[in-house]
C-alpha positions as CSV (number, residue, x, y, z in Angstrom):
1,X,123.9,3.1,-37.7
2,X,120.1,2.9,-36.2
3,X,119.6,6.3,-37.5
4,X,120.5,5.2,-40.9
5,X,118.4,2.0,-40.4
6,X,115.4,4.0,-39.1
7,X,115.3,6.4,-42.3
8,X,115.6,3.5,-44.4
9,X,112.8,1.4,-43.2
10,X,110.8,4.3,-43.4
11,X,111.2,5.3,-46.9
12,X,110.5,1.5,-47.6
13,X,107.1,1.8,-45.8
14,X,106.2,4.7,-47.7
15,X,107.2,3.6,-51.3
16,X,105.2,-0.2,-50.2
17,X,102.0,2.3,-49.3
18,X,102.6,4.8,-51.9
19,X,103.3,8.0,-50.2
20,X,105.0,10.5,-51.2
21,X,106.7,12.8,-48.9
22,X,107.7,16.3,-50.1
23,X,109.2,19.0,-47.6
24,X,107.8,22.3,-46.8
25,X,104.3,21.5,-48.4
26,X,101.4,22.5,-46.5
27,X,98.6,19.8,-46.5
28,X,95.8,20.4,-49.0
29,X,92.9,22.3,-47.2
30,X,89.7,20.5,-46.5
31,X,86.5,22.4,-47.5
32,X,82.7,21.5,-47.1
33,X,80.7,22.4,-50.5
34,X,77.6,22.7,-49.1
35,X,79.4,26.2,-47.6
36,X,81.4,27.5,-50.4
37,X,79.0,26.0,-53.1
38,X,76.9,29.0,-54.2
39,X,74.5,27.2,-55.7
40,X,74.0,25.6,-52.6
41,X,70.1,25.7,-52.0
42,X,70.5,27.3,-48.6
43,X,72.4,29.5,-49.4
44,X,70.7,30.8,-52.2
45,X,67.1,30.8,-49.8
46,X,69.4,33.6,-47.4
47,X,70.3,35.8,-50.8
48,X,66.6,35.6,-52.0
49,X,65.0,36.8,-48.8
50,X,68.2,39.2,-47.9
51,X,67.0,41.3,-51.3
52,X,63.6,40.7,-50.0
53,X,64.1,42.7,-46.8
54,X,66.3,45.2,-48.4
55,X,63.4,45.8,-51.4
56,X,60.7,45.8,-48.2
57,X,63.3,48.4,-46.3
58,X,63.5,50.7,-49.1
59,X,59.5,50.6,-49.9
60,X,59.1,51.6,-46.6
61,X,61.4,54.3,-46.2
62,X,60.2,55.8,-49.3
63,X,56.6,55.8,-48.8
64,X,57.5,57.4,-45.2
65,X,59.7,60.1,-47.2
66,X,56.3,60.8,-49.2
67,X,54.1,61.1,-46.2
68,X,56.9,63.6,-45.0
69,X,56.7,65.6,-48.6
70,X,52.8,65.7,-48.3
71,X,53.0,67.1,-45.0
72,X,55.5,69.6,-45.5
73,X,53.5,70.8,-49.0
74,X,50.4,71.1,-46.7
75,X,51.9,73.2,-44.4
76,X,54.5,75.3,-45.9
77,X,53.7,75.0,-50.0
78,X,50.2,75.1,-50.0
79,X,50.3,78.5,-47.7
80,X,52.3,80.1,-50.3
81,X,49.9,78.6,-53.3
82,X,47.0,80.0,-51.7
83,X,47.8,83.6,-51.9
84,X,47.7,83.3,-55.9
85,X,45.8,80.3,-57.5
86,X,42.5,81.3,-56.4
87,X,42.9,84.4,-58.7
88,X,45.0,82.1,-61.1
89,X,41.3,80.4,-61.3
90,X,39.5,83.3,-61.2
91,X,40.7,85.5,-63.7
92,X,42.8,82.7,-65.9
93,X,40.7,79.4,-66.2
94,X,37.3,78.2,-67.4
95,X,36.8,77.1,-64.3
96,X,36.3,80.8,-62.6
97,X,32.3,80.3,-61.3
98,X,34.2,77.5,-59.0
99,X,35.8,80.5,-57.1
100,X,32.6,82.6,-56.6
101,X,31.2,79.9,-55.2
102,X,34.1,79.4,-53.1
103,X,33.9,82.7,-52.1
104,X,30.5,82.4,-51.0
105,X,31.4,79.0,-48.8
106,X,35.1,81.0,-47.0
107,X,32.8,84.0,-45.7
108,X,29.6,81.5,-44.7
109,X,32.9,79.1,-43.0
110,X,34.7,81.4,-41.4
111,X,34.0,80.8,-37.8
112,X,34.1,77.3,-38.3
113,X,37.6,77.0,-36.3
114,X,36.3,78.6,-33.3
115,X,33.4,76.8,-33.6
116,X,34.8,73.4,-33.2
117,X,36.3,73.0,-36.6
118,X,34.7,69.8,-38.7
119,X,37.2,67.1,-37.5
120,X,36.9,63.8,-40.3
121,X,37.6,60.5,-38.6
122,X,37.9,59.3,-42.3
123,X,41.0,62.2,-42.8
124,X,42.4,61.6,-39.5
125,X,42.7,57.9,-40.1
126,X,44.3,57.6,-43.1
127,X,47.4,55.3,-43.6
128,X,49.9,57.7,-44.8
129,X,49.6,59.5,-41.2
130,X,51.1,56.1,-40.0
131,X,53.6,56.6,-42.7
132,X,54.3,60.1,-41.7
133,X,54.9,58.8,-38.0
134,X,57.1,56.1,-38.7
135,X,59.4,58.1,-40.7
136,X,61.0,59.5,-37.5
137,X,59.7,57.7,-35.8
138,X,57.2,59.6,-33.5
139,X,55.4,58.1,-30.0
140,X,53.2,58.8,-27.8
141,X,54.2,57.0,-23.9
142,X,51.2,57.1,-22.2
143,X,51.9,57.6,-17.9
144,X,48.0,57.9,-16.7
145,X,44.8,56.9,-17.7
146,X,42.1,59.9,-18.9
147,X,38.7,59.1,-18.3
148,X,36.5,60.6,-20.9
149,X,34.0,61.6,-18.1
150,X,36.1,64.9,-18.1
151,X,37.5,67.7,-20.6
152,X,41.7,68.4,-20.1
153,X,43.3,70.6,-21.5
154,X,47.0,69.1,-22.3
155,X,49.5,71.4,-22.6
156,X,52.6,71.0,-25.3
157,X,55.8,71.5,-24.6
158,X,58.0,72.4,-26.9
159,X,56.7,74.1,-29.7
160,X,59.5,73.2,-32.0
161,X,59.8,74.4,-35.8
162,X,56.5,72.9,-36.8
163,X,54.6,71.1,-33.2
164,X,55.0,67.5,-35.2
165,X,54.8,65.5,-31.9
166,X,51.7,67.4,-30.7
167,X,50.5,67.4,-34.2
168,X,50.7,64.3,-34.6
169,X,49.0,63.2,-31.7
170,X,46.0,65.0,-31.6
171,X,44.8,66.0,-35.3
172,X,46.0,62.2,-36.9
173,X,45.5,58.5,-35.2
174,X,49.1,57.8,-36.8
175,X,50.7,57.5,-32.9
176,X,47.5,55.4,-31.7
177,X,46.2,57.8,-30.0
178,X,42.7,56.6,-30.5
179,X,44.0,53.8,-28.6
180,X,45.3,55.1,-25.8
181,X,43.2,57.6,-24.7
182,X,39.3,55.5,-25.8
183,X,36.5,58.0,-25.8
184,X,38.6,61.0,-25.7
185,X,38.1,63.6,-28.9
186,X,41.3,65.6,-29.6
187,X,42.2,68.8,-30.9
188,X,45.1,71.3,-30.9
189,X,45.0,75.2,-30.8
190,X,46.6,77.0,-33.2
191,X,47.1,80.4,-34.8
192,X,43.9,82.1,-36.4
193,X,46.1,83.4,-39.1
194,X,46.4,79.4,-40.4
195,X,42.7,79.2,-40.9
196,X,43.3,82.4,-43.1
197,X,45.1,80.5,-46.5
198,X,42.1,79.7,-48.8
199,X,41.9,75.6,-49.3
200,X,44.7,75.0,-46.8
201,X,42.2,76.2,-44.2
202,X,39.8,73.4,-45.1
203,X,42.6,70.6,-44.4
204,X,43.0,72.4,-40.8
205,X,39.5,71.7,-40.2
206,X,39.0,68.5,-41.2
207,X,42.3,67.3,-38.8
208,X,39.9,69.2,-36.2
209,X,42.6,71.9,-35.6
210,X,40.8,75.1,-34.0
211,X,41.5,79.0,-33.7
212,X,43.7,79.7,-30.6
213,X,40.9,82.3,-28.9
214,X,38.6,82.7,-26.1
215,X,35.7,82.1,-27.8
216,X,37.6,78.8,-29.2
217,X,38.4,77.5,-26.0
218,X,35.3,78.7,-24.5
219,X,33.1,76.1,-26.5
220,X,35.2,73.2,-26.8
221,X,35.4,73.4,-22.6
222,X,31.5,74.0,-22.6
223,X,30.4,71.3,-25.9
224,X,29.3,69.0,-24.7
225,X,31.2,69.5,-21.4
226,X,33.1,66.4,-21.3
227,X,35.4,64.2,-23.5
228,X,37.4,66.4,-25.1
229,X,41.2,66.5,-24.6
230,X,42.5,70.2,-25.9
231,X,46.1,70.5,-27.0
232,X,47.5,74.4,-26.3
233,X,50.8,74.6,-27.4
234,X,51.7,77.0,-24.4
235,X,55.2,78.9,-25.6
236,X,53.6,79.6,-29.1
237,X,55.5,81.6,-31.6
238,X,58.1,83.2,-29.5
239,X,59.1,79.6,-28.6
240,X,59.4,78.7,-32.1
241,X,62.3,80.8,-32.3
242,X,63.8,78.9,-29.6
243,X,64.0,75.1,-31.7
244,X,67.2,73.8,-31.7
245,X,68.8,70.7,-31.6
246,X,69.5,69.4,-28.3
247,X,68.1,72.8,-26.5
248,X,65.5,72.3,-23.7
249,X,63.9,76.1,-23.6
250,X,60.4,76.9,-22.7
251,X,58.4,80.0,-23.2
252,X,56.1,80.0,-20.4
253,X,56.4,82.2,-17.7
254,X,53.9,85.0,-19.2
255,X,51.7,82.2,-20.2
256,X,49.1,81.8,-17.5
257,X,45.7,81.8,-19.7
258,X,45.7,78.3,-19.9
259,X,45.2,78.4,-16.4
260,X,42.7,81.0,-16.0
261,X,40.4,78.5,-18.4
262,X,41.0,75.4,-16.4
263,X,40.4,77.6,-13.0
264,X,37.1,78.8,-14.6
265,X,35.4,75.6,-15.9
266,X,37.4,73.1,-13.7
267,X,39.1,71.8,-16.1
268,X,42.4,69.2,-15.2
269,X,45.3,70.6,-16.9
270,X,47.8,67.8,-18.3
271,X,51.2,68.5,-18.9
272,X,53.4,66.9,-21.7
273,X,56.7,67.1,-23.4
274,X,57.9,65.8,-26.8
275,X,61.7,65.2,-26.5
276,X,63.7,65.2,-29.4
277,X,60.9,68.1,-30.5
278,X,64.2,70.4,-31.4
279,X,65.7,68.3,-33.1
280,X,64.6,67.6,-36.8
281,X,65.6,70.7,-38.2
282,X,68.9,72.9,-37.9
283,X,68.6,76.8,-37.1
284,X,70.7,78.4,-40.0
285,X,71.2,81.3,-38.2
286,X,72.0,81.4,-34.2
287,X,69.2,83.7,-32.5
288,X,70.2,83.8,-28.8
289,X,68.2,85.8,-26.7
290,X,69.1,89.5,-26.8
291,X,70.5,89.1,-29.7
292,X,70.0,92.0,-32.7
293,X,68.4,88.9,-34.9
294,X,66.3,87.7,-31.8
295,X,64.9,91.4,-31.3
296,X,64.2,91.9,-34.7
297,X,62.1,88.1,-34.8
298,X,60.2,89.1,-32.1
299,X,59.4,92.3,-33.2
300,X,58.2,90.9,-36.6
301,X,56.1,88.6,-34.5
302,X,54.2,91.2,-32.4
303,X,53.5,92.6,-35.7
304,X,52.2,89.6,-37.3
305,X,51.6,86.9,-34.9
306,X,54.0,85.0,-36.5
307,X,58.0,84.8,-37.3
308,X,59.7,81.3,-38.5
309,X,62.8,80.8,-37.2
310,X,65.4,80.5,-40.2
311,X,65.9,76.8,-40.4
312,X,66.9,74.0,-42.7
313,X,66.6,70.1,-43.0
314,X,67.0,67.6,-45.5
315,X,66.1,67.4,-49.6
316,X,65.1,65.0,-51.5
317,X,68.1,64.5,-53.3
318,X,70.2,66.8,-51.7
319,X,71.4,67.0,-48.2
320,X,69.4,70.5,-47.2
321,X,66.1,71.3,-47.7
322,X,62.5,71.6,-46.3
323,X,62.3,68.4,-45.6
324,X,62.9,67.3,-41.6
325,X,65.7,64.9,-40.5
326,X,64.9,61.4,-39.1
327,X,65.1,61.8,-35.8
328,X,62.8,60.0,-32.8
329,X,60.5,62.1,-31.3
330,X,58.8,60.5,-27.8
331,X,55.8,62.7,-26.8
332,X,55.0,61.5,-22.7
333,X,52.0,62.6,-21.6
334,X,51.7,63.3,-17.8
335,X,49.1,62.8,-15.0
336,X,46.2,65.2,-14.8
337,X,46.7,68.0,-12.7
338,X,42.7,68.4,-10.3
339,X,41.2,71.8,-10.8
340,X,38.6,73.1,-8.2
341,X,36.2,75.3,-10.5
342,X,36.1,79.1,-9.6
343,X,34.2,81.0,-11.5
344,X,36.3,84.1,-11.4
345,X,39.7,82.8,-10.3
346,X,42.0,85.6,-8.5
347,X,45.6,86.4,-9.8
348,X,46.4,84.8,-6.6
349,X,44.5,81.4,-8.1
350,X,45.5,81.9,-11.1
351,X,49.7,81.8,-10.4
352,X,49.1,78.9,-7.7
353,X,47.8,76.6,-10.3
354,X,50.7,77.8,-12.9
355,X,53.5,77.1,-10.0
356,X,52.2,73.7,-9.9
357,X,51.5,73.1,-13.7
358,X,55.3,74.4,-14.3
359,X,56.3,72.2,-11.3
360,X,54.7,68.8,-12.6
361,X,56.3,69.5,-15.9
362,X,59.7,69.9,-14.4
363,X,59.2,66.4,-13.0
364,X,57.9,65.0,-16.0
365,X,61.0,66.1,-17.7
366,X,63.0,64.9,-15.2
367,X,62.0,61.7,-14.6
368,X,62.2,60.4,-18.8
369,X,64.4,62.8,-19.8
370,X,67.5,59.6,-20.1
371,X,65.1,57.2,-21.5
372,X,65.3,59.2,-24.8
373,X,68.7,60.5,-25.3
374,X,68.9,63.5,-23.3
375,X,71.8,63.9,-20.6
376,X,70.9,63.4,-16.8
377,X,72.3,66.4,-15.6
378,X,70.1,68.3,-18.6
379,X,67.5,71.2,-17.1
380,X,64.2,72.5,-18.4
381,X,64.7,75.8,-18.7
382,X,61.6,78.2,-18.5
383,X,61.6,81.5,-19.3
């Protein structure tokens, strides 16, 4: 009876206040316009500047991807164009007398790179070399101050495909380098054979590259005697052939002129290492040492100085090509290693100061190896 009381006097209450109750109806949903309201000025501000970011991402990341193609035509294209327009010019074009004259300049020029080079502070300083080391990106950590009072000579470890960290940092400002090192004038050592390619050779120069020779390395340690900073990438070619991702092998055992030169001028010798070095291109074929392909490379390279590995990155539009991958490159330079000048250094000298160079560069390795990717139980291996 109070039951039936109860429901009655409740379905008066609701009929007086005009309710209507319906079973199994879920309550309508309460929503907030100013969130579902798309043409809600807030929300329209957070579309605009998300396209902004993502118009500013993709400017960036293709002006980098340009600064990448340059350098790659540079140094792989504009070898190969060498060998032919000059005749092209010459025997093809009204423009022939140009190449006479050019002619005249290549013999007159050709000790330039042991000379010094011409190094352009204008060339070296350009933007797109920012460009170019952003695309990785590419850094240089800096672990001891240099006083430009002195010459060093800073050895580069690994060689890599192409030497893009040491590169990078000594022939362009696009890591700072300027910066972190004031008063010091850089250069890097390379093949002679690069200062060979007719126009090419000219760009070489003006980055203030130099010929890898005695007579090189003789006046850059003796002009003007002090604040210079010499890049020698110590493994050179036979190292090359050693770039792979995620491989940490040296060529350096056999490699003790660097040493003798710093023993003779008392020079401090500075090591460095650019991890991640190995890693922007993929080696197409596997070359182990001892292998038949490995003996044939290094044969080829006896020859003629100079055997690329077979590699392959990126494309433009395609997934392989020329082009290198993105991937960080962290160049740490060490602490200078003191040299007491002796004029004619002993064998005895001379593998004394290499122990300790190799020694300082183990703990280099060592102690930033994990800060950049690489496993803690990963070894420098020297050969």
């Amino acid at each position: 009876m109070a039951k039936v009381l109860t429901e009655t006097a409740t379905e008066e209450i609701n009929a007086n206040n005009n309710i209507a109750v319906t079973d199994n109806i879920d309550p309508p949903l309460i929503t907030d316009p100013a969130i579902t309201n798309n043409n809600d000025p807030l929300t329209k501000n957070l579309n605009v500047e998300k396209q902004k970011f993502n118009l500013q991402q993709h400017y960036r990341e293709t002006i980098q991807l340009l600064a990448v193609i340059n350098h790659v035509f540079i140094w792989v294209l504009l070898s190969i164009m060498s060998l032919w327009v000059p005749f092209y010019i010459l025997f093809c074009t009204p423009i022939w007398w140009t190449m006479i004259f050019y002619a005249g300049w290549y013999i007159y020029d050709f000790r330039s790179p042991s000379k010094g080079s011409r190094p352009s502070k204008f060339l070296r300083s350009l933007k797109i070399w920012k460009h170019f080391a952003d695309y990785f990106p590419l850094k240089i950590h800096k672990t001891a101050e240099l006083s430009p009072d002195s010459n060093y000579i800073l050895g580069c470890h690994p060689h890599g495909v192409f030497s893009i960290g040491a590169f990078t940092a000594l022939c362009t400002d696009g890591t700072n380098f300027s910066q972190l090192f004031p008063g010091l004038q850089s250069t890097i050592l390379t093949l002679n054979g690069q200062f060979y390619f007719p126009f090419r050779r000219e760009v070489g120069i003006f980055l203030g590259g130099c010929e890898a020779s005695r007579e090189s390395l003789t006046y850059l340690l003796s002009t003007p005697g002090k604040g210079r900073i010499i890049g020698i990438v110590v493994g050179g070619a036979e190292e090359a052939l050693d770039a792979a991702p995620d491989t940490h092998n040296i060529h350096i055992k056999s490699r003790r002129g660097f040493c003798r030169f710093a023993l003779k001028f008392g020079t401090p010798l500075v090591p460095s290492y650019s991890f991640g070095e190995n890693d922007y291109y993929h080696q197409t074929h596997p070359n182990p040492r001892g292998s038949r392909l490995r003996n044939v490379q290094t044969w080829i390279k006896r020859k003629f100085g100079f055997c690329p590995p077979f590699f392959s990155g990126r494309g433009i539009f395609t997934s392989t090509g020329l082009l290198p991958y993105r991937k960080p490159i962290n160049t740490v330079v060490g602490s200078p290693i003191s040299v007491k000048k002796i004029e004619n250094p002993t064998e005895e000298d001379i593998d004394q100061l290499h122990e300790e160079y190799c020694e300082k560069l183990t703990i280099l390795f060592d102690e930033h190896k994990t800060k950049y990717g690489i496993p803690a139980d990963a070894k420098l291996n020297m050969f």
